[in-house]
N, C-alpha and C positions, 0 to 999 in steps of 0.2 A: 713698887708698892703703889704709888701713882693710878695703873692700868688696875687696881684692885679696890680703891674707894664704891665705883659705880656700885661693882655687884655687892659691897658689905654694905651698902643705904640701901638695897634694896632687897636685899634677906634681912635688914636690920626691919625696913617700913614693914615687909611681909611678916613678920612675927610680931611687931605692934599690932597691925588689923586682926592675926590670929590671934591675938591674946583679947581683942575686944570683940569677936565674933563667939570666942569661945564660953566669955560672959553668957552668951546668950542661949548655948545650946542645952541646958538645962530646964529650960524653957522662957518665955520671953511675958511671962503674966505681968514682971515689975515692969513693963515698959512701958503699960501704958497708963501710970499718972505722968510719968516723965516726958512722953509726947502730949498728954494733955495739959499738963503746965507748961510747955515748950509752947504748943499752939496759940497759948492765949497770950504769951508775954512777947511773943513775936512784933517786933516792930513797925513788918514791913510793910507797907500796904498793896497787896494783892496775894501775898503770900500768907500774911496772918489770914485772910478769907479762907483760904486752899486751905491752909492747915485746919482752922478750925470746923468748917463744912465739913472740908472731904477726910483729912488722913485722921484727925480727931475721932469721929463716930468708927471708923474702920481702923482701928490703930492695928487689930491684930495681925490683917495680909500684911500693911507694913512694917510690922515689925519683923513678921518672917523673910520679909522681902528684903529688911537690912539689914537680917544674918546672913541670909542666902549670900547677898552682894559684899559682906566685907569675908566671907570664907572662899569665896572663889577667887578676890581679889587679891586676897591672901598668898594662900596658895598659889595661885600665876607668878606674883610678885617674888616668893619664896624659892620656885621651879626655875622661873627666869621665861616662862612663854606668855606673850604676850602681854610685854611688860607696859609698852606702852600705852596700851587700855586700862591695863591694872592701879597703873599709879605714873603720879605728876614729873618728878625727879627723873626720870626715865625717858620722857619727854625729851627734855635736853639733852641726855648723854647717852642713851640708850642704856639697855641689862648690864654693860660690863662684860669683862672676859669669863663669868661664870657662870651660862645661862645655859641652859638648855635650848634656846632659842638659835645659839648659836652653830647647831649642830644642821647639816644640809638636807637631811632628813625633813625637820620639821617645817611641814609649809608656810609657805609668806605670811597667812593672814595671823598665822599664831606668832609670828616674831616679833 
């Protein structure tokens, strides 16, 4: 059971990002008071600028941009291919004994 942790966090994380990607696939119009109040209450300084300048006035490419990226990462995460791009957890320990990445098939850069 042991050898089987890795791959259940990481179809576990891969169904968390698809369930907050899927939020958005309806469309992404609510997103953007929530990055324009996200931008301005931003603490950081150089980032609260970047937020507010640039992804505030353009909220729309980004917010497609951060469906885009939590469904693919999803998805990898959920498949088991290239996991270690996809998500943090996987870094450490790699996919688990249940990935498709683990197949000889699948090339290096996707593992």
């Amino acid at each position: 059971m042991k050898e089987v942790w890795p791959s259940l966090v990481r179809i576990v994380a891969g169904i968390f990002w698809l369930y907050f990607a899927s939020q958005k696939w309806q469309g992404v119009g609510w997103m953007k008071g929530v990055i324009e109040s996200t931008a301005r209450s931003n603490p950081i300084p150089g980032l609260h600028e970047f937020l507010v300048s640039v992804v505030a006035p353009n909220w729309f490419p980004f917010a497609l941009a951060q469906t885009a990226g939590e469904t693919v990462a999803a998805v990898l995460l959920i498949l088991g291919l290239a996991t270690r791009w996809a998500g943090m957890q996987v870094i450490v320990s790699g996919p688990g004994p249940f990935a498709l990445g683990r197949f000889g098939w699948v090339p290096a850069w996707l593992r």
